[in-house]
C-alpha positions as semicolon CSV with decimal commas, in nm:
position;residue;x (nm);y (nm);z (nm)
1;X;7,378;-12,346;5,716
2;X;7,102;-12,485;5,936
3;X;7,023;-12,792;5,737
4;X;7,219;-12,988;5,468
5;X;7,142;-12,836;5,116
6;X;7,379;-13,001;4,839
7;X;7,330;-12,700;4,614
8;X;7,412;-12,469;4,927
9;X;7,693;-12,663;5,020
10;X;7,820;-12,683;4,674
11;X;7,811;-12,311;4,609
12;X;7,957;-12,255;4,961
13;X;8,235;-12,464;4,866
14;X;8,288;-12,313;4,511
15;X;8,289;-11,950;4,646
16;X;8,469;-12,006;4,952
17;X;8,761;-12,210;4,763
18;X;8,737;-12,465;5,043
19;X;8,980;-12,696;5,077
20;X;8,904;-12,990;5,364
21;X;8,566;-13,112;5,416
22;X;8,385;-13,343;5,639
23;X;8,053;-13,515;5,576
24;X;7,892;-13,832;5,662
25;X;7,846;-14,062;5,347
26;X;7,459;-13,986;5,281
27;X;7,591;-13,594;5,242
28;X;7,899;-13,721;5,010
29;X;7,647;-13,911;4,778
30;X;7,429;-13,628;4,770
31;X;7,664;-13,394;4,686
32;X;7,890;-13,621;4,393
33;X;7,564;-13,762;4,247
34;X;7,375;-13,360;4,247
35;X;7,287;-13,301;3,903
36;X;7,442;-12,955;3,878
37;X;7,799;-13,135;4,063
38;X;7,993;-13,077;3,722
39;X;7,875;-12,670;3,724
40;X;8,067;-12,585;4,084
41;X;8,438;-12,501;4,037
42;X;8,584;-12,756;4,334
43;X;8,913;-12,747;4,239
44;X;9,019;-12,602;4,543
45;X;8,911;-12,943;4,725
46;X;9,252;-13,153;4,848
47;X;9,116;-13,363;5,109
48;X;8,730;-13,532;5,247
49;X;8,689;-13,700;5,534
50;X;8,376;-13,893;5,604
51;X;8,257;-14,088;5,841
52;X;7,973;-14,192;6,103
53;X;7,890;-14,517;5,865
54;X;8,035;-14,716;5,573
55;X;7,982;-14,531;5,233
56;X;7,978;-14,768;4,963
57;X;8,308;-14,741;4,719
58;X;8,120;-14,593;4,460
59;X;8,062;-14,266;4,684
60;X;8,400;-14,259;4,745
61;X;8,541;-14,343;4,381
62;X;8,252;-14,123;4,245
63;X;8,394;-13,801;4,484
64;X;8,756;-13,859;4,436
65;X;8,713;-13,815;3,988
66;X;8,421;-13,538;4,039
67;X;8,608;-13,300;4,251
68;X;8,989;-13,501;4,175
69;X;9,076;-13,469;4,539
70;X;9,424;-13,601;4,710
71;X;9,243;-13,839;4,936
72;X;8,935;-13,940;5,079
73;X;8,975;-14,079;5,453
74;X;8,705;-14,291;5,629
75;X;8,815;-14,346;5,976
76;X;8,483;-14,606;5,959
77;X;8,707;-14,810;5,703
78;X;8,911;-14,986;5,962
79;X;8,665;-15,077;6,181
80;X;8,527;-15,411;6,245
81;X;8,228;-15,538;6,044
């Protein structure tokens, strides 16, 4: 993928059954707030780990009931503000 496309990323992760993902928190709203999120079969999806700056709670709350992952790690979470 040369460029971030929610709807190519989506599809990518329905068809490949992908399982552990990685974004920053700008790709992780994009993707859980797309408006054809609930049409992609993510239910092979256990773990996302974001990063690179805070995402807001909502992101993270918002990715954790659309695609009902095991865990969402920030590694940005425990860092100073």
């Amino acid at each position: 993928m040369p460029r971030f496309d929610a709807t190519d990323c989506l599809q990518t992760m329905e068809q490949e059954k992908v399982t552990h993902a990685v974004y920053v928190p700008t790709m992780l709203n994009m993707l859980v707030n797309h408006p054809a999120a609930g049409d992609f079969d993510l239910s092979s999806i256990k773990y996302i780990v974001y990063g690179a700056s805070r995402g807001g709670t909502g992101a993270v709350s918002n990715a954790i009931a659309a695609a009902a992952v095991s865990s969402v790690i920030s590694p940005c979470n425990s860092s100073p503000s």
